[in-house]
C-alpha positions in Angstrom: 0.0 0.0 0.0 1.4 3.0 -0.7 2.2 5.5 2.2 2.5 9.7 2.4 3.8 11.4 5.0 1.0 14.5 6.2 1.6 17.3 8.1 -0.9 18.8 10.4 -1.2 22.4 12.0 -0.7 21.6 15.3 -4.9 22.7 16.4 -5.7 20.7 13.5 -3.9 17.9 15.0 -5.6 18.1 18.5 -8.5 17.9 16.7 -8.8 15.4 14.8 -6.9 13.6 17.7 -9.6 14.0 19.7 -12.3 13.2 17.2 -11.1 9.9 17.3 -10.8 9.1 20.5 -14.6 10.2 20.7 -15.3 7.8 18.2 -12.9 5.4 19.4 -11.7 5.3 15.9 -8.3 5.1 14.7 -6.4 8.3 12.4 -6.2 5.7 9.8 -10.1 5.1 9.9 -10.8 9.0 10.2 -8.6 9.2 6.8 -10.5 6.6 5.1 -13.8 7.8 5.5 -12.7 11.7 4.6 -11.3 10.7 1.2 -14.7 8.0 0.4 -16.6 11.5 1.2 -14.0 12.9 -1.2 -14.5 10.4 -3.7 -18.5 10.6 -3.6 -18.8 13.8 -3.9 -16.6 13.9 -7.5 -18.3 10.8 -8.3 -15.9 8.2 -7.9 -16.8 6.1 -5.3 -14.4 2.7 -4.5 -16.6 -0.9 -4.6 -16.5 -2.5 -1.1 -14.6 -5.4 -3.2 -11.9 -2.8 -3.7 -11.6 -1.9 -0.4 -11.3 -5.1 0.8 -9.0 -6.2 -1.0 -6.6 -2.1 -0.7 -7.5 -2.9 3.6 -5.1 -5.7 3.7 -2.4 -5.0 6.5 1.4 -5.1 5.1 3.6 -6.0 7.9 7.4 -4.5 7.6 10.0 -6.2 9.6 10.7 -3.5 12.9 14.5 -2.8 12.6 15.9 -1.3 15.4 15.5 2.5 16.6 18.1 4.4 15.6 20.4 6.4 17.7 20.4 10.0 17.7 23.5 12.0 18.2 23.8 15.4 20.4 
């Protein structure tokens, strides 16, 4: 699956943050449901089949954290 990096306004952050928790919901879940909104309202809306099937979790090996020098 392919991944992008996001940055957030740190207010935006909090709320969104806390929109999940409310809705005991995950960023990732918040995410999905913004761009099928997206996607409706230009008309091009994703089968359930195809999401399915995009859902799958990729597992990467952890490596180890990295050291950070001073």
């Amino acid at each position: 699956m392919p991944r992008k990096i996001v940055k957030f306004a740190p207010e935006d952050w909090a709320a969104l943050d806390q929109l999940a928790r409310e809705r005991h919901l995950t960023l990732q879940q918040l995410a999905d449901e913004a761009f099928r909104d997206v996607l409706a309202k230009h008309g091009r809306t994703v089968s359930k089949a195809q999401r399915s099937e995009s859902a799958a979790v990729i597992r990467f090996p952890k490596t180890s954290p990295k050291k950070h020098r001073l």
